[in-house]
N, CA, C and O atoms as CSV, one atom per row, in Angstrom:
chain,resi,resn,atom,element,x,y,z
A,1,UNK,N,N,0.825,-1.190,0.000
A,1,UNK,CA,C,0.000,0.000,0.000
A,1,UNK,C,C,0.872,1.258,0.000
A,1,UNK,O,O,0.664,2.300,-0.621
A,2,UNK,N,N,1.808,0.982,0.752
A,2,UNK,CA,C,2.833,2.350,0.931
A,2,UNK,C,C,3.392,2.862,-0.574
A,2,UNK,O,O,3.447,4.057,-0.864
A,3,UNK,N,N,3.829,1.694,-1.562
A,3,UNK,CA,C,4.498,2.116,-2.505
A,3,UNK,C,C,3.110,2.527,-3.582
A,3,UNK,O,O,3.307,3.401,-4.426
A,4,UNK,N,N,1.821,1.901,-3.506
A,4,UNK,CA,C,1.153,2.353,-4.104
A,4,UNK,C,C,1.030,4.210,-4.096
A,4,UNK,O,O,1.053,5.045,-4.999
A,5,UNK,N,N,0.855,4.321,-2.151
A,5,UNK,CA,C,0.796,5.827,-2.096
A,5,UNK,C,C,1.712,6.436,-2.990
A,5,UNK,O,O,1.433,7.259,-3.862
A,6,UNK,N,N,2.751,6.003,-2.727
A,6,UNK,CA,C,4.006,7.244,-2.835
A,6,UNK,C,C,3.590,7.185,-4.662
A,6,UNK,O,O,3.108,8.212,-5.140
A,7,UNK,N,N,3.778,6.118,-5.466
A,7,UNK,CA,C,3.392,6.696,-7.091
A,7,UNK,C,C,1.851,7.204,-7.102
A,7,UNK,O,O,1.554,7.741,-8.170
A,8,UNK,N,N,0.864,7.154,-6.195
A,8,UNK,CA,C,-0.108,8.403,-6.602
A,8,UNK,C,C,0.346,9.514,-6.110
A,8,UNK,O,O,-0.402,10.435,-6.438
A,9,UNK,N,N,1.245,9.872,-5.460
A,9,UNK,CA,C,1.566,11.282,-4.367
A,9,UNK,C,C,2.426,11.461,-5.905
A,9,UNK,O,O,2.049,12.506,-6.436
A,10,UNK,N,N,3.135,10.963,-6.482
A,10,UNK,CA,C,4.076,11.297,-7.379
A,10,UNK,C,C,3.390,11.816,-8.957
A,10,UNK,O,O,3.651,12.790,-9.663
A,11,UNK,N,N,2.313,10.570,-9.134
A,11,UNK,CA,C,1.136,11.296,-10.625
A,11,UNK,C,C,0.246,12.416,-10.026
A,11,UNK,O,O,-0.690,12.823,-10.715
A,12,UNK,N,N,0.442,12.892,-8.920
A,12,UNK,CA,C,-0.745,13.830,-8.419
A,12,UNK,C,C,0.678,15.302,-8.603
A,12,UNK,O,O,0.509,16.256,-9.362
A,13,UNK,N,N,1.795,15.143,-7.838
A,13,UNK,CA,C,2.616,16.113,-7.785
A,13,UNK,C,C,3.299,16.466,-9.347
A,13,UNK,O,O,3.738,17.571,-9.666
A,14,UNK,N,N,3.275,15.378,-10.128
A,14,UNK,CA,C,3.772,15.348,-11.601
A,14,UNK,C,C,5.666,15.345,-10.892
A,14,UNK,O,O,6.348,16.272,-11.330
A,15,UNK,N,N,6.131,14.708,-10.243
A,15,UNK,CA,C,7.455,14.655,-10.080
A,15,UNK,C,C,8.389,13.443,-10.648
A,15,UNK,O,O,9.430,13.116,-10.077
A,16,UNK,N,N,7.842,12.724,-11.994
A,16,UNK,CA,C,8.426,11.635,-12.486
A,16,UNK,C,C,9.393,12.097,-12.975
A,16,UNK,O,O,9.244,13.113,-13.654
A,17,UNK,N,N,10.853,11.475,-12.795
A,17,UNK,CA,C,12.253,11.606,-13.126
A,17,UNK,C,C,12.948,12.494,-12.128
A,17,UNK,O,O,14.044,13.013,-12.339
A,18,UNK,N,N,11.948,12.692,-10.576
A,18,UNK,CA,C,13.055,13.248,-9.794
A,18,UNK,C,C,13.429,12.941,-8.934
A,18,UNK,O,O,12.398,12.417,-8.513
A,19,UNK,N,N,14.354,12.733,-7.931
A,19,UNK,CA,C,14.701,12.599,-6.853
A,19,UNK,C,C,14.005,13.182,-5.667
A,19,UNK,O,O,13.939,14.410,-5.711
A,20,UNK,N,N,13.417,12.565,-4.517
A,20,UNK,CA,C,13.208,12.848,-3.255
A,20,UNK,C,C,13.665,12.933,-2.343
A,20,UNK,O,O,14.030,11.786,-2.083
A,21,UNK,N,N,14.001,13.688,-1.406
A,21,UNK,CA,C,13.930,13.185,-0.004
A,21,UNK,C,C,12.939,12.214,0.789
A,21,UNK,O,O,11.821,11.758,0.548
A,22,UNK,N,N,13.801,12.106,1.789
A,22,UNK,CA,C,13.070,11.220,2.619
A,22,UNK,C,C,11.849,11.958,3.223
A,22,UNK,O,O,10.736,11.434,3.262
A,23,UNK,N,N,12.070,12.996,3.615
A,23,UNK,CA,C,10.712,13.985,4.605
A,23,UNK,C,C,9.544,14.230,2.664
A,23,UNK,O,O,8.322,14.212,2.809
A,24,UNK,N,N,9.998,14.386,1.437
A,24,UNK,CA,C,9.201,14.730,0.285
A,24,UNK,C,C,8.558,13.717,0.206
A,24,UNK,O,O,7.364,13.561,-0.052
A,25,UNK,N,N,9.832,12.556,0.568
A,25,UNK,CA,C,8.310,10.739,0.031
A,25,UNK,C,C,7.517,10.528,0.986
A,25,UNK,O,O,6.458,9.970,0.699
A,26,UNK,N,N,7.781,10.912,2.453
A,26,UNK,CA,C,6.446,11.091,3.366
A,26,UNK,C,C,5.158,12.364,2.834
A,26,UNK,O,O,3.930,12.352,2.918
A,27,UNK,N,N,6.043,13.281,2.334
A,27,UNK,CA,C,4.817,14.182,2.076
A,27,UNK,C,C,4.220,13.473,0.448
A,27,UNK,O,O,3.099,12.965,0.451
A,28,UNK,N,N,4.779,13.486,-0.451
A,28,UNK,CA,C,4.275,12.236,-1.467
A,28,UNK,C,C,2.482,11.451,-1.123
A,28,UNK,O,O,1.347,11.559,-1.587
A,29,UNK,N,N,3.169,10.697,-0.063
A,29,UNK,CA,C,2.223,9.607,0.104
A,29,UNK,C,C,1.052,10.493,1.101
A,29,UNK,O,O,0.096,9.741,1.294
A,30,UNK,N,N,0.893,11.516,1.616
A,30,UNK,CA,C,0.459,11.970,2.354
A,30,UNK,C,C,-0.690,12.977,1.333
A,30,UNK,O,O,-1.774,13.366,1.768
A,31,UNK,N,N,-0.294,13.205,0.253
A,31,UNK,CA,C,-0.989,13.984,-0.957
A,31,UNK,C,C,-1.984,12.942,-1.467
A,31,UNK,O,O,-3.208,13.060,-1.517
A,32,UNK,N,N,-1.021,11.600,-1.942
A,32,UNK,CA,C,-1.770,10.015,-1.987
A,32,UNK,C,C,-3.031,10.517,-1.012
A,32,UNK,O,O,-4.045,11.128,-1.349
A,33,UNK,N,N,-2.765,10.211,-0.144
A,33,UNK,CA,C,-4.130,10.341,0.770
A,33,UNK,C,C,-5.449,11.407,0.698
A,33,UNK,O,O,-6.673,11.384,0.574
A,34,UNK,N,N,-4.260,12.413,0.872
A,34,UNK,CA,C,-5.666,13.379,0.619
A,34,UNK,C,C,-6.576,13.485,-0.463
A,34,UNK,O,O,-7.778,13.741,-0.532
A,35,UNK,N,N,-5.242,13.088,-1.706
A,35,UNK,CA,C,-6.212,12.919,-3.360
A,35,UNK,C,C,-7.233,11.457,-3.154
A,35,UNK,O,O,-8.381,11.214,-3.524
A,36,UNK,N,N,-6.327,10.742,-2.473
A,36,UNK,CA,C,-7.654,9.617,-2.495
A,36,UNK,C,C,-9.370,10.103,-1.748
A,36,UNK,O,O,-10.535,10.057,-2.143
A,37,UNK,N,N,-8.615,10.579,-0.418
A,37,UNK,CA,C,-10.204,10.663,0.326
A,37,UNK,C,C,-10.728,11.822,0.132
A,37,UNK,O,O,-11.558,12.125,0.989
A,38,UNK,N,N,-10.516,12.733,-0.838
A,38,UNK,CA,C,-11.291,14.206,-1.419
A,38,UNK,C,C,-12.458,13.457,-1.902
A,38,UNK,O,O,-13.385,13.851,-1.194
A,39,UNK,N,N,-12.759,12.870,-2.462
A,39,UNK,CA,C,-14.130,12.167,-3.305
A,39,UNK,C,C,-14.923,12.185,-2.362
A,39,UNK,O,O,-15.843,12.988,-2.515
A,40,UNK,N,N,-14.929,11.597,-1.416
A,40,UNK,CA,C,-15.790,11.001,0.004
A,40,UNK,C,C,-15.762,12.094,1.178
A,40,UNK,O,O,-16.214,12.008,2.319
A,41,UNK,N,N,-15.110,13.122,0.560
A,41,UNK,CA,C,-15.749,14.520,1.468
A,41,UNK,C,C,-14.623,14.581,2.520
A,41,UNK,O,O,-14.735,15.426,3.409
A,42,UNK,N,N,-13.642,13.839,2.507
A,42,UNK,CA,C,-12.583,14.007,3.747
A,42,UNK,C,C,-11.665,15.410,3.720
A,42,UNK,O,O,-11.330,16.185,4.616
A,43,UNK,N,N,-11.426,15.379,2.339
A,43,UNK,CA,C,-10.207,16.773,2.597
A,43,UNK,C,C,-10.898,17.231,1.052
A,43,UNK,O,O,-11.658,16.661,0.268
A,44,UNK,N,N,-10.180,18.615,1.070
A,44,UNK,CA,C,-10.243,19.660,0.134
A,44,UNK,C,C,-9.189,19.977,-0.119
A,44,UNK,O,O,-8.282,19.998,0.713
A,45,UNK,N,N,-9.020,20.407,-1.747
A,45,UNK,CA,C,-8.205,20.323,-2.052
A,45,UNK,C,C,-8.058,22.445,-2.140
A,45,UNK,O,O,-8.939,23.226,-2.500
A,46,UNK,N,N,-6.911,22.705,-1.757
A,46,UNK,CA,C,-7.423,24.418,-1.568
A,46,UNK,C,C,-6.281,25.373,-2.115
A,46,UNK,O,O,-6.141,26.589,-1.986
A,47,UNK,N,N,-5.381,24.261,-2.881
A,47,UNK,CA,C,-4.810,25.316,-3.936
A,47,UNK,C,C,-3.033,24.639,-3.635
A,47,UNK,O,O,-2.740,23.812,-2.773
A,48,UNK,N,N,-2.163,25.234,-4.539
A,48,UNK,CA,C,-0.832,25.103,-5.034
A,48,UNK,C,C,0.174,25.734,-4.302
A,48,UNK,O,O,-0.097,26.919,-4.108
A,49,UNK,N,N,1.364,25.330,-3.769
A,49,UNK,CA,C,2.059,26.272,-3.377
A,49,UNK,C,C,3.065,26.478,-4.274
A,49,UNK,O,O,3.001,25.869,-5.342
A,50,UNK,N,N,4.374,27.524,-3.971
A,50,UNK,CA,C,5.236,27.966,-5.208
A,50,UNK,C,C,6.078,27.025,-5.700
A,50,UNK,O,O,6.609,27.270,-6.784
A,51,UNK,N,N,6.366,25.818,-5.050
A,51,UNK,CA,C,7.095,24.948,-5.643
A,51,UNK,C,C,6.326,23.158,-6.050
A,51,UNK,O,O,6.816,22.031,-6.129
A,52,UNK,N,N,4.756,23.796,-6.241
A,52,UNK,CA,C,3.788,23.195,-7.244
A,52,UNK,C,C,3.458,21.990,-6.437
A,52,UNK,O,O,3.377,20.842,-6.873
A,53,UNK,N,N,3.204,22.541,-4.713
A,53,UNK,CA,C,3.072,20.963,-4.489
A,53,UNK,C,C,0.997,20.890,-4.132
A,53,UNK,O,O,0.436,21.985,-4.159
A,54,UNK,N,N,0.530,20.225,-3.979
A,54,UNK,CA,C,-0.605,20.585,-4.002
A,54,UNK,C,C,-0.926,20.662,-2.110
A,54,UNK,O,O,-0.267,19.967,-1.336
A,55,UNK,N,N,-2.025,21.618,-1.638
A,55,UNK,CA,C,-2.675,21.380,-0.239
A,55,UNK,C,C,-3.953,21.395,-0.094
A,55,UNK,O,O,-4.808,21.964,-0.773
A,56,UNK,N,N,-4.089,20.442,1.248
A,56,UNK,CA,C,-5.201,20.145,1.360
A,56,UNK,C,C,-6.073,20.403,2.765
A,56,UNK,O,O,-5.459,19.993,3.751
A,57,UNK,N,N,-7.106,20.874,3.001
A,57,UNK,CA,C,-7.278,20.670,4.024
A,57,UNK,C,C,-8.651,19.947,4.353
A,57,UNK,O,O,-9.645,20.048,3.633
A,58,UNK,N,N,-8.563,18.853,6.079
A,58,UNK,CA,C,-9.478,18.329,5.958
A,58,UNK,C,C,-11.099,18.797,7.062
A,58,UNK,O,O,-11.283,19.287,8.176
A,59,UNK,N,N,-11.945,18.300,5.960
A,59,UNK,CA,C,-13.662,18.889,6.064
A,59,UNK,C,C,-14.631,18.375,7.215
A,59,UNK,O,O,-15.515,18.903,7.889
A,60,UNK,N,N,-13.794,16.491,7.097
A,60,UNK,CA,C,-14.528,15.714,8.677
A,60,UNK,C,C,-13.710,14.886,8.784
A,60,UNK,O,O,-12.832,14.648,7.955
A,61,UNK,N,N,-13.880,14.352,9.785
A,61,UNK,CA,C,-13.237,13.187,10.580
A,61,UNK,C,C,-13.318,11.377,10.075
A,61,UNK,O,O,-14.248,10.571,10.083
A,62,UNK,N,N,-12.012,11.281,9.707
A,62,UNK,CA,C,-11.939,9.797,9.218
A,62,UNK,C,C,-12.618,9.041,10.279
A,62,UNK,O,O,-12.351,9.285,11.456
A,63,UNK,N,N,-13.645,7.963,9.888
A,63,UNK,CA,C,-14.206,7.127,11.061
A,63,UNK,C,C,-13.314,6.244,11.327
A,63,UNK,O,O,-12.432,6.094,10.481
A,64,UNK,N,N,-13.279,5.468,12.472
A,64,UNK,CA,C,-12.237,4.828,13.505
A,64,UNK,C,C,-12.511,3.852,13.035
A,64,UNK,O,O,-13.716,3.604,12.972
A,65,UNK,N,N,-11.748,3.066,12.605
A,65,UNK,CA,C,-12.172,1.434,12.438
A,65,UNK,C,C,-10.429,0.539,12.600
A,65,UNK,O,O,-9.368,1.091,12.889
A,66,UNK,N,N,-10.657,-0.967,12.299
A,66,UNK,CA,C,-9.426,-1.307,12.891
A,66,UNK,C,C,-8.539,-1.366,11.575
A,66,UNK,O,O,-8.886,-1.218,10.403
A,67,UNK,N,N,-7.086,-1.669,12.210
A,67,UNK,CA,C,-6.268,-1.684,10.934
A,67,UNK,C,C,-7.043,-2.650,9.815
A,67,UNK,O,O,-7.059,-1.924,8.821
A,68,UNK,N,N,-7.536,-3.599,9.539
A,68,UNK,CA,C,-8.044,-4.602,8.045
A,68,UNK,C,C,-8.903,-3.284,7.961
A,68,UNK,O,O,-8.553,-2.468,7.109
A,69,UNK,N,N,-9.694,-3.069,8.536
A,69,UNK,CA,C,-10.906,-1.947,7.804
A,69,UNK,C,C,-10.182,-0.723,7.158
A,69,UNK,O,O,-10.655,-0.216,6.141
A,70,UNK,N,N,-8.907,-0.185,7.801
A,70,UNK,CA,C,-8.532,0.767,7.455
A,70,UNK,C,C,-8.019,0.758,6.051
A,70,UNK,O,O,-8.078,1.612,5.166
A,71,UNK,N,N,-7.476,-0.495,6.093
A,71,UNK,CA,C,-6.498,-0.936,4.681
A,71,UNK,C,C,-7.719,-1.138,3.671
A,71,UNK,O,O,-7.790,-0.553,2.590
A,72,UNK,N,N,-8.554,-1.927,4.094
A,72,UNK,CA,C,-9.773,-2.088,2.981
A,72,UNK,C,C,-10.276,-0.736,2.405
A,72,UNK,O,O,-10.436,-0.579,1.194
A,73,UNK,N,N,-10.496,0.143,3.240
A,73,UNK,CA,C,-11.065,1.272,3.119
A,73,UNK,C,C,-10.547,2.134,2.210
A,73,UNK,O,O,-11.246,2.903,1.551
A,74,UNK,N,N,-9.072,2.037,2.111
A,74,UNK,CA,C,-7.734,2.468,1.017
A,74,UNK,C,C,-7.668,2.284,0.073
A,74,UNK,O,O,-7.553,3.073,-0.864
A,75,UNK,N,N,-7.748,0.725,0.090
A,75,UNK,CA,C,-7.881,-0.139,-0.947
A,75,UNK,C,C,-9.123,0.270,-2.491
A,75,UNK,O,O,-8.998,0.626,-3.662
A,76,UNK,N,N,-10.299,-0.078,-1.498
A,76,UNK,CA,C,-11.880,0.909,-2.244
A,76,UNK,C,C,-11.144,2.249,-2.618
A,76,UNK,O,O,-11.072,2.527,-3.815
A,77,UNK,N,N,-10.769,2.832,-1.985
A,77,UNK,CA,C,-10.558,4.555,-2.237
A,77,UNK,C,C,-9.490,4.875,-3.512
A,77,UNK,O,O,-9.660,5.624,-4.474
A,78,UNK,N,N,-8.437,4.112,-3.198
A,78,UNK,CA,C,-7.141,3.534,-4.566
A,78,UNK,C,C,-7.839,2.954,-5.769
A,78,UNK,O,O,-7.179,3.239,-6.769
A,79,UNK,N,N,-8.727,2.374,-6.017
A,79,UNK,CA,C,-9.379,1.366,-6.730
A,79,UNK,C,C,-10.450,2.461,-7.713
A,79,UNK,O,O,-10.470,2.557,-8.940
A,80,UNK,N,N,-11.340,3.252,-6.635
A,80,UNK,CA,C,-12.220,4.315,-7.281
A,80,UNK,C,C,-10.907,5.146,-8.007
A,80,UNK,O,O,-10.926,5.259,-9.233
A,81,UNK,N,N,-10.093,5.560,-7.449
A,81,UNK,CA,C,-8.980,6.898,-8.130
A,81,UNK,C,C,-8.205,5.853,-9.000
A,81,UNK,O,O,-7.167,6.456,-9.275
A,82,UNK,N,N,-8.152,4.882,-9.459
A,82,UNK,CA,C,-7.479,4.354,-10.581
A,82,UNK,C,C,-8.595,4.478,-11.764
A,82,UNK,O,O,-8.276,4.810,-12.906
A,83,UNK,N,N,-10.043,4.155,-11.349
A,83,UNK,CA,C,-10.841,4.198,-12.451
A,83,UNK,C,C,-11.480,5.547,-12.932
A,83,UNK,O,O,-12.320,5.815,-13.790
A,84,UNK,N,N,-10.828,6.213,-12.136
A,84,UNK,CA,C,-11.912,7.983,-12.778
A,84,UNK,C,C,-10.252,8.137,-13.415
A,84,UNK,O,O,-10.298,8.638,-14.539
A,85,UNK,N,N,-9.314,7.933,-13.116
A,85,UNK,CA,C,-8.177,8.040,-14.301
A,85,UNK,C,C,-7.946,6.952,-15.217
A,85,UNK,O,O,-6.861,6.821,-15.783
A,86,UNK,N,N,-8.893,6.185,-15.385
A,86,UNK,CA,C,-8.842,5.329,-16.534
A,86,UNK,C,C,-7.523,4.766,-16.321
A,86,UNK,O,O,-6.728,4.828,-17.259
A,87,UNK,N,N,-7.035,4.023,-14.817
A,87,UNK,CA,C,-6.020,3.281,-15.032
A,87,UNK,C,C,-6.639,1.885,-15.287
A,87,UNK,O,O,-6.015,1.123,-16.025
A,88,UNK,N,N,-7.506,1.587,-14.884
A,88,UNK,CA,C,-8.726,0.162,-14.814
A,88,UNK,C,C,-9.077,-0.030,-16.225
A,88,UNK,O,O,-9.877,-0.908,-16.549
């Protein structure tokens, strides 16, 4: 799941052919997230900063469930954002 994040944090940032840091591939996968759960009302997406990375902020509260639910829940959310980009 992790490496899934980090190449959507990477087609969302458009940073193919560059080098990261370690603190950029946490923020990477952390964009992953927010682009995933924007659909389902979790975060907003609220604009660009100067070195084109995208931000987000969030609208409600992820519901609590256990780690399998959490991963499933990712999983659905990864699965919808592959098919509205016609990776499916």
């Amino acid at each position: 799941m992790e490496a899934i994040l980090f190449l959507i944090g990477i087609q969302e940032v458009g940073g193919t052919g560059h080098s990261f840091t370690k603190e950029q591939k946490q923020d990477l996968m952390h964009v992953a997230v927010c682009t995933l759960l924007s659909p389902g009302g979790y975060y907003e997406h609220e604009g660009w900063d100067e070195d084109g990375w995208p931000h987000f902020k969030q609208i409600k509260e992820l519901p609590v469930m256990h780690m399998i639910e959490q991963e499933n829940f990712m999983k659905d959310h990864v699965l919808f954002y592959f098919a509205q980009h016609e990776f499916l």
